[in-house]
Every structure is written in structure tokens, then in C-alpha cells.
C-alpha positions as CSV (number, residue, x, y, z in Angstrom):
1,X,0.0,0.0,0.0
2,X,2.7,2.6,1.4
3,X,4.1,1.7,-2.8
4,X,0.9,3.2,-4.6
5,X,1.0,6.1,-1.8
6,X,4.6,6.3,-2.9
7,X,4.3,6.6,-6.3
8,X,1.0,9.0,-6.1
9,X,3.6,11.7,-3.9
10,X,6.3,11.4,-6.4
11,X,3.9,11.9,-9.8
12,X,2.4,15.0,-7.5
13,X,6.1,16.0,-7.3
14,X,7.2,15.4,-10.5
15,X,4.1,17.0,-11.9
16,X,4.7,20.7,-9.9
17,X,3.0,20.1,-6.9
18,X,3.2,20.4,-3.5
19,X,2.9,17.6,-0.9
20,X,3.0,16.8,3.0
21,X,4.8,13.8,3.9
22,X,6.6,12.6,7.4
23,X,10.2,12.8,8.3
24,X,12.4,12.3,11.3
25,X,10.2,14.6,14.0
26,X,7.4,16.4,12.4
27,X,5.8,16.4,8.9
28,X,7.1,18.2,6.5
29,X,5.6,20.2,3.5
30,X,7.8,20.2,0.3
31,X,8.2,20.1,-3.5
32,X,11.5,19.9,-5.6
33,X,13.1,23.1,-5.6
34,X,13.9,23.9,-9.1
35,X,9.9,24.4,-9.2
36,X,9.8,28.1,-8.4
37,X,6.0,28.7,-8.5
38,X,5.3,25.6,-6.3
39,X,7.8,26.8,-3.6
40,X,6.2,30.6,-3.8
41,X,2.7,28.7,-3.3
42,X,4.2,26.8,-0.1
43,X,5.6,29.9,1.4
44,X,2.3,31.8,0.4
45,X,0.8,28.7,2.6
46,X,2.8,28.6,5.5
47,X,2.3,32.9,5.5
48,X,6.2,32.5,6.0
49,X,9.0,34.9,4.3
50,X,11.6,33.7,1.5
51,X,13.7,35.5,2.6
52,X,13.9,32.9,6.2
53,X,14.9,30.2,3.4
54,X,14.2,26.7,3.2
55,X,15.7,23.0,3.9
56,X,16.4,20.8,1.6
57,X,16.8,17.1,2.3
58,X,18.6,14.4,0.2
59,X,18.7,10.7,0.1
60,X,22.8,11.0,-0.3
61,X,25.0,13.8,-0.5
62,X,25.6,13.4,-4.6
63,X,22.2,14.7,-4.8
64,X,23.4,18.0,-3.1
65,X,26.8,18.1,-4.6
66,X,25.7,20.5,-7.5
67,X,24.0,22.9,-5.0
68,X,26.3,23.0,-2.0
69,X,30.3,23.6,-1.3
70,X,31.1,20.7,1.7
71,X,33.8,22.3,4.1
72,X,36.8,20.7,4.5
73,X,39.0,19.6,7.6
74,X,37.4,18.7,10.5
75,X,33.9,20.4,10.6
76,X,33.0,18.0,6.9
77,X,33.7,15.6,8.3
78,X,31.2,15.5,11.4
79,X,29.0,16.7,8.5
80,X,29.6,13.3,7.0
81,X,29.6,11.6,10.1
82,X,26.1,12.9,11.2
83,X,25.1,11.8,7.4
84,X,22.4,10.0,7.3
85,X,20.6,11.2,10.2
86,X,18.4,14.1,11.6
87,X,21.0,16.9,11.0
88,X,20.6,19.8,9.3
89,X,24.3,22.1,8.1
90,X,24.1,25.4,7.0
91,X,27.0,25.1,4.3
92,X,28.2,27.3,1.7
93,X,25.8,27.5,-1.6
94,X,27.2,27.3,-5.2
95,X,26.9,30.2,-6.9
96,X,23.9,28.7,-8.9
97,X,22.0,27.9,-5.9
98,X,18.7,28.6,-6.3
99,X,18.0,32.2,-4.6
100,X,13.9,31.3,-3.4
101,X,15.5,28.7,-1.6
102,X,18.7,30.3,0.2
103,X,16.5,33.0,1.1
104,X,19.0,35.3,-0.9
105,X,21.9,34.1,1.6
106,X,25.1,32.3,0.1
107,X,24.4,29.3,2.3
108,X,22.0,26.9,2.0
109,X,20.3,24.4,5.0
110,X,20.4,21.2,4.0
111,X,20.4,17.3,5.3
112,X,20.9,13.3,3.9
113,X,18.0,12.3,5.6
114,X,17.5,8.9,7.5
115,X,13.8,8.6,7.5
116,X,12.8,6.2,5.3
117,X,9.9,7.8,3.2
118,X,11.5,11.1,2.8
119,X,14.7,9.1,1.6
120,X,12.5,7.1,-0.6
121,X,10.9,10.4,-2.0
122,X,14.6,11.5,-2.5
123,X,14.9,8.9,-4.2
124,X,12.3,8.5,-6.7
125,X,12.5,12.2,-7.9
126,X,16.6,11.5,-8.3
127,X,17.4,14.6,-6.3
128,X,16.5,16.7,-3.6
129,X,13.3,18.2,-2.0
130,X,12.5,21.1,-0.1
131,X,11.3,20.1,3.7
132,X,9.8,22.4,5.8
133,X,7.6,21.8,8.9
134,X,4.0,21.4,8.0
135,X,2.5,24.4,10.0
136,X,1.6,27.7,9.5
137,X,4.6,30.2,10.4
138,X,4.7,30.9,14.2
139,X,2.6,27.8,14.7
140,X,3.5,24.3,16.3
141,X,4.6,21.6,13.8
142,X,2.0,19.3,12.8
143,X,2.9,15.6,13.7
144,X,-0.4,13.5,12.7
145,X,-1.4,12.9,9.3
146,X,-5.1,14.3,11.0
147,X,-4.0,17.4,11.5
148,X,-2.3,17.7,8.4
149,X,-5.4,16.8,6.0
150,X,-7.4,19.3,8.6
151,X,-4.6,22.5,8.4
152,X,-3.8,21.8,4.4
153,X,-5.4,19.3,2.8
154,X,-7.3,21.7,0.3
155,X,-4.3,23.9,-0.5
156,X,-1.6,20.3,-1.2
157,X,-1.4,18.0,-4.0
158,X,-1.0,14.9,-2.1
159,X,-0.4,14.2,1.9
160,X,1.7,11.0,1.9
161,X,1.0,9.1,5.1
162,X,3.5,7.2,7.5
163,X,5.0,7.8,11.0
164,X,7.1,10.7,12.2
165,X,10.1,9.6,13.6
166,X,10.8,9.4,16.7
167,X,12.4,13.6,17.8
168,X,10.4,15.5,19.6
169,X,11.8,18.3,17.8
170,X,12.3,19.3,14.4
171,X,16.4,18.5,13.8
172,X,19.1,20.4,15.1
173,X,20.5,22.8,12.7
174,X,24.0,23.8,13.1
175,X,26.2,26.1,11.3
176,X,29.2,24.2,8.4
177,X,31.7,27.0,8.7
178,X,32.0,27.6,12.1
179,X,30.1,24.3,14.3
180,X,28.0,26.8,16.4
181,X,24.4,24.9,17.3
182,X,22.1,27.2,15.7
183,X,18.7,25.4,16.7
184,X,18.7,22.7,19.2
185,X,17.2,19.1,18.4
């Protein structure tokens, strides 16, 4: 069943749209991020700011290599050591980053995910997908599929279901350059 489910998110994605889905703590709300109108329409959604930026998760880190510069020395490699798992870097964006994702910055946020659908999602559209937490800005992240379809289910293209992992929190994000814990786990 979680196959068809599966499949249906990834058309949705690979057709434009926008989709809920769960990842390590909360559930998220993406779309591939090369789609510039569907990632206005999920910030229009959320009533958040581009200029905050947004997330991007990975199944690997090849599908981030064209985006991102990893640091070197010490500080990639605890990047690569907390790779896959529930952490998100802020790392140095190539210069043909996408701008409506960095939020204008020349950094992006990004992680190699370990939960299994939002790897598999990964996956399936061969590259990388915006994840933000499904919620309006301000608000609590959504962590049941219920209150999902009740907060969005009009405004999304598909809400793939499954279990959150198992954070309370949405991931830690820390800073690439300089290691300093920018949002506890």
C-alpha cells in the first residue's frame, strides 16, 4: 500500500506540486526546488517569508553536490559523520544555488535524511526536496497525518502518510563554517 501512496507523492512532485509527507520529527511540506512557483505557493501557505529560506533534504550527498560547497578539515567531516541522520548544516551555496530557496543568503540548510519515506521520495525524484515543517509560520509543527489533511489538505497536491520519527523536535540545525548549534534538536 505505502508503494501506490509512494508513487502517487512522487507523480504529484514530478508534476509541480506540492505535498506533505513525514520525516524524522514532524511532517514536513515540500516540492522539488527547481519548481519556483510551487515553492512561492508553499511559502504563500505557510504565511512564511523567502527571505527565512528553506531545507532541503537528500537521500545522499551526490544529490546536493551540484548545490552546496562541503567544508573541509574537521567540521565536513562531522557533516559526514552525522550523514544520514536528523541533521541539518548550513554550508556554503554554489553560486547557482537557487536564490527562493537560500532566502537570498550564500548558504544553503540542508540534510541526507535517514527517514525512510522522505529518503525514498529523495529517491524517486533523483534529487533533492524542499522540507519544511508542515504548520503555518509561528505555529507548532503538525505531527499527525489528521491534522495535516485538517490544516492543508485543500491547499496540497497529495499528503503522503507514515509515522514521524521518533524527535520530539524538528532536527538540530547547526552552522558548516563555524560548528556553532544554531537550533537545538
Amino acid at each position: 500500500m505505502l508503494d501506490v501512496q509512494l508513487q502517487k507523492a512522487v507523480g504529484a512532485l514530478l508534476e509541480g506540486g506540492l505535498i506533505a509527507y513525514p520525516t524524522e520529527a514532524v511532517y514536513g511540506l515540500g516540492c522539488i526546488p527547481s519548481h519556483r512557483e510551487t515553492v512561492a505557493r508553499l511559502l504563500t501557505i505557510k504565511k512564511r517569508s523567502w527571505r527565512k529560506g528553506l531545507t532541503l533534504i537528500a537521500s545522499n550527498l551526490e544529490q546536493l553536490e551540484s548545490l552546496i560547497i562541503m567544508p573541509s578539515g574537521k567540521l565536513g567531516e562531522e557533516i559526514l559523520k552525522s550523514w544520514p541522520g536528523p541533521f541539518t548544516w548550513i554550508v556554503d551555496a554554489r553560486h547557482e544555488a537557487l536564490p527562493w530557496i537560500s532566502g537570498g543568503r550564500d548558504t544553503l540548510a540542508v540534510r541526507v535524511t535517514n527517514h525512510p519515506i522522505a529518503s525514498a521520495l529523495c529517491e524517486q525524484i533523483g534529487g533533492p526536496l524542499v522540507s519544511t515543517s508542515a504548520n503555518h509560520s509561528g505555529q507548532p509543527p503538525l505531527r499527525d497525518i489528521l491534522q495535516v489533511q485538517k490544516e492543508f489538505g485543500s491547499e496540497l497536491d497529495y499528503i503522503l502518510g507514515g509515522a514521524v520519527g521518533e524527535l520530539k523536535q524538528p532536527t538540530a540545525i547547526r552552522d558548516g563554517r563555524s560548528g556553532e548549534l544554531l537550533r537545538e534538536g
